[in-house]
C-alpha positions as MATLAB code, in Angstrom:
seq = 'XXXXXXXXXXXXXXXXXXXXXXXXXXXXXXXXXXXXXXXXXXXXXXXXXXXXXXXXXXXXXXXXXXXXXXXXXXXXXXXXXXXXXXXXXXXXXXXXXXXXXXXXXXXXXXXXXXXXXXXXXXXXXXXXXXXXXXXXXXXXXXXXXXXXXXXXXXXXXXXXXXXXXXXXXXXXXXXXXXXXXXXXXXXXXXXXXXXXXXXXXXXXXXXXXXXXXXXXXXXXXXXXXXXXXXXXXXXXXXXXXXXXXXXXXXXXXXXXXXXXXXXXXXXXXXXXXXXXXXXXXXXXXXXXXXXXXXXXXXXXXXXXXXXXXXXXXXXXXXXXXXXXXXXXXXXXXXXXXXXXXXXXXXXXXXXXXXXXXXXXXXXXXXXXXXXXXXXXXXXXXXXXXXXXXXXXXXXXXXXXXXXXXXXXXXXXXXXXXXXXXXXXXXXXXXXXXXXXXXXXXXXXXXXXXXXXXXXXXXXXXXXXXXXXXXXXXXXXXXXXXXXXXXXXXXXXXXXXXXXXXXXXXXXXXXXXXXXXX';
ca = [
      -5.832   -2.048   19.959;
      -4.269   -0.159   17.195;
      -4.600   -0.080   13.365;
      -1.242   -2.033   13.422;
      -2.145   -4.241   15.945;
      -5.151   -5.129   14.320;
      -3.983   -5.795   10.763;
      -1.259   -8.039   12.523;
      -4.471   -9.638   14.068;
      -6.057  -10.321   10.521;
      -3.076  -11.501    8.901;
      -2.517  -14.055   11.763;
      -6.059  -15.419   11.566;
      -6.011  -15.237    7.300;
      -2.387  -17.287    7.616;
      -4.302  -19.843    9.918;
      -7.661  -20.023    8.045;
      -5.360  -20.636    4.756;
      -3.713  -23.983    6.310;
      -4.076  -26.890    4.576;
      -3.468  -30.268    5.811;
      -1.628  -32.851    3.612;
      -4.700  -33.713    1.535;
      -5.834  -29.922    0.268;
      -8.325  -29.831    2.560;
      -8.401  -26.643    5.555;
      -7.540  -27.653    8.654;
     -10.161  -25.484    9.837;
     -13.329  -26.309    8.003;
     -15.161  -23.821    6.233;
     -17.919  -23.542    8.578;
     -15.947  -22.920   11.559;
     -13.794  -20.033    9.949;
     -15.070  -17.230   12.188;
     -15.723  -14.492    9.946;
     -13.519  -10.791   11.424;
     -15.686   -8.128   12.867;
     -13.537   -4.794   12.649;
     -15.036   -2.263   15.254;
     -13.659    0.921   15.224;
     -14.525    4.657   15.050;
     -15.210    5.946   11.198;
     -12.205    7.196    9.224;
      -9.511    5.333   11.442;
      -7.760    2.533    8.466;
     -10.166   -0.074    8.605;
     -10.141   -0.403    4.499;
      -6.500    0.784    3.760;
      -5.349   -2.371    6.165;
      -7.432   -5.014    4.251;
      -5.843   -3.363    0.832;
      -2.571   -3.956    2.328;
      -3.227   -7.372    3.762;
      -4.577   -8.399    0.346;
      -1.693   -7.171   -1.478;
       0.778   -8.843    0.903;
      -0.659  -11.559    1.230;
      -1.225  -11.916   -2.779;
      -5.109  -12.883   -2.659;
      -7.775  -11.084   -4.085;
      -9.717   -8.429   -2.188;
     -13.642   -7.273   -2.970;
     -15.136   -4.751   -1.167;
     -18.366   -3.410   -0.684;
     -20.418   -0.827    2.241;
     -23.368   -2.841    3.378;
     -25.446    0.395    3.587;
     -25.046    0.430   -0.269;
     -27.302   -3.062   -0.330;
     -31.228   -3.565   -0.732;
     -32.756   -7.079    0.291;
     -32.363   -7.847   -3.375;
     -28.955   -6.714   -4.401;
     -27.883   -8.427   -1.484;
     -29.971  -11.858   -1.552;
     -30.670  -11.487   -5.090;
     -34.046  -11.507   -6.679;
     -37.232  -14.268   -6.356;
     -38.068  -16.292   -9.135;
     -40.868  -19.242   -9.147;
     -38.761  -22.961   -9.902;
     -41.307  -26.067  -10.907;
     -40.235  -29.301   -8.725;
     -41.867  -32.831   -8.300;
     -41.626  -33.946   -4.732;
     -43.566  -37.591   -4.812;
     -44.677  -37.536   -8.348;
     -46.678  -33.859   -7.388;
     -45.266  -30.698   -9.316;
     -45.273  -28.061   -6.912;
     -44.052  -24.863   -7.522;
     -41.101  -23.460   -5.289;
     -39.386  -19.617   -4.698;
     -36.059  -19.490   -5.844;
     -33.329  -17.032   -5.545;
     -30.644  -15.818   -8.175;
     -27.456  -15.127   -7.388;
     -25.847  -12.849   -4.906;
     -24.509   -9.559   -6.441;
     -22.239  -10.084   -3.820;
     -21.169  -13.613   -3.776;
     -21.174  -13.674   -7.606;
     -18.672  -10.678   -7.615;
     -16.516  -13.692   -5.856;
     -16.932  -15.737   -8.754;
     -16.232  -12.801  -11.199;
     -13.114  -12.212   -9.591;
     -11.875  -16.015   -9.506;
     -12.641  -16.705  -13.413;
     -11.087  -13.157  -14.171;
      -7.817  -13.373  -12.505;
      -7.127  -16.793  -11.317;
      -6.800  -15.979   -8.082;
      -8.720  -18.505   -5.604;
      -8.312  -17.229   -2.733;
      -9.382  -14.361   -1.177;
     -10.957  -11.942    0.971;
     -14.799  -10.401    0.882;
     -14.820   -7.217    2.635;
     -18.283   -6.271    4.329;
     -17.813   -2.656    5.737;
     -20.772   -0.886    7.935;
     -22.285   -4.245    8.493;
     -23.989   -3.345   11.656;
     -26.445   -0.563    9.154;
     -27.962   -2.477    7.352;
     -31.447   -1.735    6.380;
     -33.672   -3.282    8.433;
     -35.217   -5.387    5.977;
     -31.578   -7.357    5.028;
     -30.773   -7.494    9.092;
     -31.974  -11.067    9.355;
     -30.167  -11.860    6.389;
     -27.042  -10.664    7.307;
     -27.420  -12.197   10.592;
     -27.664  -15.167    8.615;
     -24.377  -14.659    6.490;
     -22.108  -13.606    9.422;
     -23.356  -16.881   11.170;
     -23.202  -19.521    8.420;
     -21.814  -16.986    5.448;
     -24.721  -17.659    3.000;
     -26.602  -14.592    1.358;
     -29.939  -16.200    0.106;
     -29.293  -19.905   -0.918;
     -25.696  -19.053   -2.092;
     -22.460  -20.137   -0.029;
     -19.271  -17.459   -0.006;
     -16.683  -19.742   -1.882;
     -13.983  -21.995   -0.507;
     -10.664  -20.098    0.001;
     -12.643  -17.010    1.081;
     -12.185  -15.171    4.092;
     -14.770  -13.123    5.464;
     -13.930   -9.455    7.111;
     -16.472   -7.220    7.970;
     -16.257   -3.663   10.064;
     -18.891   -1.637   11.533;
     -18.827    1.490   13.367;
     -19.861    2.063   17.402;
     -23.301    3.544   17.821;
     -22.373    6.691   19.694;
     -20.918    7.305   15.724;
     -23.994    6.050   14.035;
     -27.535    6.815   14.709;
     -27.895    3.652   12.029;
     -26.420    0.857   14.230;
     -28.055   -2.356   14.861;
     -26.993   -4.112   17.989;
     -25.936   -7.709   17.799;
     -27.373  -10.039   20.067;
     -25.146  -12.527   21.822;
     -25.605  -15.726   19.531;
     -24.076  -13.902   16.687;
     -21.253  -12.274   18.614;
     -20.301  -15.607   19.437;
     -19.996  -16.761   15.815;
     -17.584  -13.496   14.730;
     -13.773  -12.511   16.327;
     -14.298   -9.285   17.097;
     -11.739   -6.781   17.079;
     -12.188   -3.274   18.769;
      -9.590   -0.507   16.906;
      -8.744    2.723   18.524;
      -7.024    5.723   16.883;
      -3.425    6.135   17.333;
      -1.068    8.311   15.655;
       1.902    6.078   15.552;
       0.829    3.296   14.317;
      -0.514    5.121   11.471;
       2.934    7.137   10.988;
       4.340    4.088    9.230;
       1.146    4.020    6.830;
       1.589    7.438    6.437;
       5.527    6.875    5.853;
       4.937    4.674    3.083;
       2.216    6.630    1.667;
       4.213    9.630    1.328;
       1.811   12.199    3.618;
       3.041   15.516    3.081;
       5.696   16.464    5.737;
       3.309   19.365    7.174;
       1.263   16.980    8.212;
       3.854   14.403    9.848;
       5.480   17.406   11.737;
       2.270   19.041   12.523;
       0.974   15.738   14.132;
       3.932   15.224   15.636;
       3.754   18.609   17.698;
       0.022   18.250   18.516;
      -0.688   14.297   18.708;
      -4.177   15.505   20.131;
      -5.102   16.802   16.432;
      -5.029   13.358   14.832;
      -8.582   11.870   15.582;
     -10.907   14.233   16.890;
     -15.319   13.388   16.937;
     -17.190   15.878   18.779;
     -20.848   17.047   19.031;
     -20.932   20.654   20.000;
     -23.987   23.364   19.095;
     -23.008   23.902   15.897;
     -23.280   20.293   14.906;
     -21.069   17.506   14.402;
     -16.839   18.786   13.933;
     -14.375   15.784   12.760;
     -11.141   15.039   12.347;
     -10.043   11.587   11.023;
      -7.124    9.701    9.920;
      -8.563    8.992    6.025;
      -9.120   12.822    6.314;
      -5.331   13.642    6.931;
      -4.627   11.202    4.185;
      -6.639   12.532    1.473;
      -5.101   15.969    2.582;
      -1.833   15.011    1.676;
      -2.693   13.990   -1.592;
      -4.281   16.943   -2.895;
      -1.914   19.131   -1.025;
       1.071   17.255   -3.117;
      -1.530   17.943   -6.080;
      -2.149   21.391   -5.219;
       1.727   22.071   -4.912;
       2.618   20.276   -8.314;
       0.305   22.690   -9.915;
       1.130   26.068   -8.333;
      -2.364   25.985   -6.487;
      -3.108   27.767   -3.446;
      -3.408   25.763   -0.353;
      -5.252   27.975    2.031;
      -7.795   27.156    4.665;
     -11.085   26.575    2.549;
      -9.372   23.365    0.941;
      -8.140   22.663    4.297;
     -12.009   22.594    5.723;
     -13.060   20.328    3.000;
     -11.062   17.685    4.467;
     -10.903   18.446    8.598;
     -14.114   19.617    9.486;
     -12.859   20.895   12.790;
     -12.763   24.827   12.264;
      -9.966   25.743   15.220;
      -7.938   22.643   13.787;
      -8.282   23.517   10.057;
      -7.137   27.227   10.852;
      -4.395   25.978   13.175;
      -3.124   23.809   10.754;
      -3.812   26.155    7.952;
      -1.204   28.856    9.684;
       1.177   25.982   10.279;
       1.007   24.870    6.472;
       1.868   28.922    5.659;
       4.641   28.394    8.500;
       6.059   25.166    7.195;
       6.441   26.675    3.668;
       8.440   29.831    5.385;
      10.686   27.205    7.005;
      11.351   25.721    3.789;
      12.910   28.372    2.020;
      14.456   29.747    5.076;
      16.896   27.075    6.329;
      17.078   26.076    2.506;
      17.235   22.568    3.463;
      18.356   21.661   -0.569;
      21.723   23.182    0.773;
      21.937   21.581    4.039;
      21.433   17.756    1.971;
      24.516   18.760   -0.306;
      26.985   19.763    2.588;
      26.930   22.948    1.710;
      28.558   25.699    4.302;
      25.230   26.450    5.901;
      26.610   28.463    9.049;
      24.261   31.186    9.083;
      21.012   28.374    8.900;
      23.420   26.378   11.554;
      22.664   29.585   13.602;
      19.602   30.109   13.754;
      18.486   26.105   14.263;
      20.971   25.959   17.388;
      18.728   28.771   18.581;
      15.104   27.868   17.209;
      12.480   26.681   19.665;
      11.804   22.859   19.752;
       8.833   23.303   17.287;
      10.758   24.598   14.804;
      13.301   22.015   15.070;
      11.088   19.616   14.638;
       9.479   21.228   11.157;
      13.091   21.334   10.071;
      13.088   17.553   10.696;
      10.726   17.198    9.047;
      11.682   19.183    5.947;
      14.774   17.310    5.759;
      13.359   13.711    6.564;
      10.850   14.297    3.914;
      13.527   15.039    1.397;
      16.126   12.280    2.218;
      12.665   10.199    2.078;
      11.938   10.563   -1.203;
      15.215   10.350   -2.205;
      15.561    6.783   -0.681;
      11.569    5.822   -1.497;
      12.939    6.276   -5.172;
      16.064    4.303   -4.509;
      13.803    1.427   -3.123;
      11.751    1.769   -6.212;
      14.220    1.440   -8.760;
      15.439   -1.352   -7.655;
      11.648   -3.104   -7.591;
      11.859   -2.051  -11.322;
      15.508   -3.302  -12.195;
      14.283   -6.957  -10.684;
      11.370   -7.190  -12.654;
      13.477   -5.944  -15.808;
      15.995   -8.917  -14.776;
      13.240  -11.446  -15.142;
      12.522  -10.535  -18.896;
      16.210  -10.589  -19.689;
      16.941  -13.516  -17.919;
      14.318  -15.056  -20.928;
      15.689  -13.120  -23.327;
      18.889  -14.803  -22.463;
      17.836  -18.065  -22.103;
      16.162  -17.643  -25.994;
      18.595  -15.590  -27.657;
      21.588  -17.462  -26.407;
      21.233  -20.905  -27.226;
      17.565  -21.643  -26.414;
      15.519  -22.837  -29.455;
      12.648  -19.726  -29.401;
      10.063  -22.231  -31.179;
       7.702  -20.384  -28.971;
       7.846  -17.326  -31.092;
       6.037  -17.557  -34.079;
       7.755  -18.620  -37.670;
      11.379  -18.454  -35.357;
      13.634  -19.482  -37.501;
      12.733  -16.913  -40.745;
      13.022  -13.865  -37.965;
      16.094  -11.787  -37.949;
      17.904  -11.147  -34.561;
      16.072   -7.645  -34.241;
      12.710   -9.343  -35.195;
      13.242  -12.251  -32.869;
      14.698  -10.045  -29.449;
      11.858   -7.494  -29.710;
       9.269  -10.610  -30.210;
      10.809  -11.677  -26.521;
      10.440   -8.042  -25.524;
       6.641   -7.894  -26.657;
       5.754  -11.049  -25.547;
       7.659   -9.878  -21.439;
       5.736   -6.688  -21.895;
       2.363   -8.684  -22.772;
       2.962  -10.681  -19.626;
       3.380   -7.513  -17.398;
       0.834   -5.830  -18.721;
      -1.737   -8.971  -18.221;
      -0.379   -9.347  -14.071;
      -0.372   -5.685  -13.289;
      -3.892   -5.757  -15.067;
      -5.155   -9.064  -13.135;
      -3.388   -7.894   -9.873;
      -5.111   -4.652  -10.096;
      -8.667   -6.297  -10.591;
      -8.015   -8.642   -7.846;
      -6.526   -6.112   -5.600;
      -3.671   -8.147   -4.631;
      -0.769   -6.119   -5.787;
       0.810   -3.268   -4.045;
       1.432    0.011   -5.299;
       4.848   -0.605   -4.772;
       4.824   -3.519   -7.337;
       2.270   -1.746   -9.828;
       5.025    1.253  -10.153;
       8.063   -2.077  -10.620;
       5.766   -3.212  -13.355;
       5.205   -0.262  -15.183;
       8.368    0.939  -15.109;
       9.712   -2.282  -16.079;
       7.273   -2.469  -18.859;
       8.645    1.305  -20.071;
      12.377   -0.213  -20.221;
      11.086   -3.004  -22.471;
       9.788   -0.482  -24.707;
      12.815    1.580  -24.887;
      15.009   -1.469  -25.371;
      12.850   -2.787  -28.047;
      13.186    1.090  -30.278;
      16.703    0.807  -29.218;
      17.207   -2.793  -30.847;
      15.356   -0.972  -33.765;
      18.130    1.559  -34.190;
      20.756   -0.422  -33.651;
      20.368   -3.635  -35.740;
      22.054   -6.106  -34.336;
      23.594   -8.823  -36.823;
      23.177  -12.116  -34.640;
      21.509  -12.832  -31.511;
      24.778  -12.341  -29.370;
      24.857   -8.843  -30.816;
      21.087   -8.496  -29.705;
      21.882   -9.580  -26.471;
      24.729   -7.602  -26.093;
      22.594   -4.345  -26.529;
      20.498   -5.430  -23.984;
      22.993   -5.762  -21.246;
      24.757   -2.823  -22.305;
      21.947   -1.223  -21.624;
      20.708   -2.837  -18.949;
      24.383   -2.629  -17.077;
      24.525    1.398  -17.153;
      20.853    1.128  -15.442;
      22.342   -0.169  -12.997;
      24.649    2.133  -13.095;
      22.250    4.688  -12.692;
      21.178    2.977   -9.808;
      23.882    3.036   -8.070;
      24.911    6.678   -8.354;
      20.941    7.348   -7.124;
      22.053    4.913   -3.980;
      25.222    6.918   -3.592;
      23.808   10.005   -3.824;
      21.266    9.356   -1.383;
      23.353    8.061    1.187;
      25.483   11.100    1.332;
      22.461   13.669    1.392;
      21.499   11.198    4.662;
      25.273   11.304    5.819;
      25.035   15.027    5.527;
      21.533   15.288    7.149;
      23.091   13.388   10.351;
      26.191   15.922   10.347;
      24.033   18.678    9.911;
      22.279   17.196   13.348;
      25.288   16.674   15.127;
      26.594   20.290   14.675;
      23.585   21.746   15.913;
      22.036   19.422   18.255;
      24.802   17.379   19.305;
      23.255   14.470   21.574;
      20.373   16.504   22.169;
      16.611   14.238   21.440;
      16.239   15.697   17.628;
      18.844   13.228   16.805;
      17.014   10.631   18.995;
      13.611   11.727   16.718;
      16.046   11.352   13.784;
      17.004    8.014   14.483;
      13.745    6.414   15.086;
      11.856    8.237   12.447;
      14.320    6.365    9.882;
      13.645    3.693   11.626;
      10.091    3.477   11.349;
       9.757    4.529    7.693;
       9.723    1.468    5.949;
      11.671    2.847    2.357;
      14.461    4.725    4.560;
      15.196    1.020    6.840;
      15.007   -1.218    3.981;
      17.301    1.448    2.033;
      19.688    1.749    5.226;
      19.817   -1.822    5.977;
      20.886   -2.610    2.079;
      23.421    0.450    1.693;
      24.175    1.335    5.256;
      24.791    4.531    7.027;
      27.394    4.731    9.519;
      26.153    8.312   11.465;
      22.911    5.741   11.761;
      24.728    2.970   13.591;
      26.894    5.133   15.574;
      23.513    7.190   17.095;
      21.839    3.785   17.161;
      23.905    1.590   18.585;
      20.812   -0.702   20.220;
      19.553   -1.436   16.575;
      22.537   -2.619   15.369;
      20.927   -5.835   13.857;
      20.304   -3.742   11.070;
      24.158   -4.620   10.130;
      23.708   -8.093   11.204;
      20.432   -9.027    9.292;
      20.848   -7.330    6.086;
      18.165   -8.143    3.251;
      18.856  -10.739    0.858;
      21.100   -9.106   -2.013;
      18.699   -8.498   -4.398;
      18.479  -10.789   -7.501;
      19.684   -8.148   -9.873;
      23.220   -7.957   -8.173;
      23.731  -11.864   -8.608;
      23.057  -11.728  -12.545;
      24.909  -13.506  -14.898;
      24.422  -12.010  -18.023;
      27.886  -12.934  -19.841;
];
């Protein structure tokens, strides 16, 4: 199966091993909670799909590569215990603590978080003095004398041996303790990762014209030549970085990442062409509806290739452009929750929670309320980090939220409010023309998408680039949840089988329904 398929898999099995019957107790017990063997080629998701279970999921995550692990980090280290078994002292070997299982513990006192999931990757290389013992843990999930918590899942992964010369082969008994789950490559399912994770749009196009160039392992006389999916990804990033700071991307940084010569050169010359695309069909100009008859031109008459790379320039602009939309709005609902309190306290509630409340002045007691919302962000983002069960996507909400707070607290400072109403009323005030703001980034959006499909329709008419079109915005999970909140007409009228997307709108998000009067 897929990286998709499989992380539906985990969730599925995490959901079940979670139940709890009407007493607190798992419905299945503890000892019969298989623990998930991930078996899959190296580089292919296995880790980015357990950060993004975690995350969703909201349980902690710990992670560690088995290969990493002595007998002793592992087990933990021997230590000689005096015990009197019928009135004879006898001395006995004891073990401390798991490094392992007592980074379980760590976690649990640190953040709160109960639940969770331990992460064993490259199980099947161990050394082969901890073998037995983690033959031991997958079948009864002790390390030593110490038990993985209640609440814990366990998920290991391990590569196949033809990719590993350090593979230990499982005998039946213990394959019959784990659910295994075999993972293959495969390009689109890990377009939607990529989607959300902003990969560069070389990439995305590039891929998309030669699928065969995703996962490549291969032992030829030169050695070993590799392509993997955590390879593209890492790509992106420091191509993004690169790009930001007018650094060359040429085919030496390429290498470093796909170590696959033809592919790194092939791609390399595609990067160069992409770029040339870019400021040829000045796709800025084409997203403003600008008279672009000269680009319209040469598109109508440009090999399927380059159609696609024009795609793909313009899907990765209208992407960001709605990725940010999607953002914002994370940001504004966290931002509603602190003045939703700072309603509640400077509109009639008492505020004895703030210290020496009634000798404070409005702009004394409002920023207290904004210190003490920002202390509160601060301390989730921090936990959620350390636990590992909060998405980027919510770490940018918080931060951003957090930078409002701050801004609304200097501007209470300049302002001086007389009463609390007045404090209040600087709040909304500001808060309103964020919204504001919000919705002129919506707007804006949706007509660079409007003018994206009209762009399409001139020069493709029904041809399958507006097909691609359609179920690339589909797929991308910023550009559906933006179109299914806002809408896009050209969208539904070249997509007439997905019209749900009109029928099941999202749930008006909690910042339109706000009181604040």
């Amino acid at each position: 199966m897929n990286i998709k398929q499989a992380k539906e898999q985990i969730e599925n099995a995490m959901r079940a091993y979670f139940s709890k019957n009407e007493f607190g107790e798992y419905k299945i017990p503890i000892a019969r909670q298989r623990p998930i063997f991930l078996m899959g080629p190296p580089g292919v998701g296995k880790t980015a799909i357990m950060e993004q279970i975690a995350s969703e999921l909201g349980v902690a995550l710990i992670s560690y590569s088995m290969t990493h692990h002595t007998r002793q980090s592992a087990l933990g280290l021997p230590f000689i215990e005096k015990k009197i078994y019928n009135g004879k002292e006898y001395s006995v070997s004891e073990y401390t603590m798991s490094e392992i299982i007592a980074s379980v513990y760590d976690i649990m006192e640190e953040t709160g978080v109960k639940e969770g999931i331990l992460f064993l990757d490259e199980i099947n290389c161990v050394s082969e003095t901890l073998e037995p013992s983690m033959l031991q843990f997958l079948q009864y999930k002790i390390f030593g004398r110490h038990r993985v918590p209640d609440g814990w899942i366990v998920v290991t992964a391990g590569n196949p041996p033809e990719y590993n010369n350090s593979v230990h082969e499982f005998d039946i008994v213990t394959w019959d303790r784990l659910k295994r789950i075999d993972v293959e490559p495969d390009f689109d399912a890990w377009k939607e990762y990529a989607y959300k994770a902003g990969t560069h749009g070389a990439i995305m196009t590039y891929l998309d014209i030669k699928k065969s160039d995703f996962y490549k392992v291969e032992t030829t006389v030169d050695g070993k030549t590799f392509v993997t999916a955590r390879g593209w990804s890492d790509l992106s990033d420091m191509i993004r970085l690169y790009e930001e700071n007018g650094l060359k991307v040429d085919e030496d940084l390429i290498l470093q990442y796909l170590q696959d010569k033809k592919i790194a050169k092939e791609f390399a010359v595609y990067y160069d062409l992409f770029n040339k695309y870019r400021s040829d069909y000045q796709v800025s100009r084409i997203l403003e509806g600008q008279d672009v008859t000269l680009i319209r031109e040469r598109a109508s008459s440009a090999g399927f290739d380059e159609r696609l790379s024009l795609l793909g320039l313009m899907l990765d602009a209208v992407g960001e452009d709605m990725k940010a939309v999607c953002n914002t709005e994370l940001a504004l609902g966290e931002l509603v929750k602190s003045l939703r309190t700072a309603k509640a306290e400077l509109g009639g509630g008492t505020g004895d929670d703030l210290p020496e409340a009634a000798a404070l002045t409005a702009v004394e007691k409002a920023r207290a309320i904004l210190d003490a919302e920002i202390s509160a962000k601060q301390e989730e983002l921090t936990l959620g980090r350390r636990a590992g069960s909060i998405s980027l996507d919510q770490q940018y909400a918080l931060n951003a939220s957090m930078a409002a707070l701050r801004e609304e607290s200097e501007m209470l400072l300049r302002e001086r409010p007389a009463d609390d109403a007045a404090a209040f009323a600087v709040l909304k005030a500001d808060f309103d023309r964020r919204t504001g703001e919000l919705k002129d980034m919506a707007r804006r959006a949706g007509q660079r998408l409007s003018n994206v499909f009209r762009f399409c329709e001139d020069v493709f008419d029904e041809g399958q680039e507006i097909l691609i079109l359609v179920t690339e915005l589909t797929i991308n999970e910023y550009s559906a949840r933006f179109i299914s909140r806002y809408g896009c007409q050209e969208y539904f009228k070249h997509n007439k089988e997905l019209l749900f997307y009109e029928r099941q709108k999202e749930i008006i998000h909690e910042l339109d329904s706000l009181e604040l009067e």
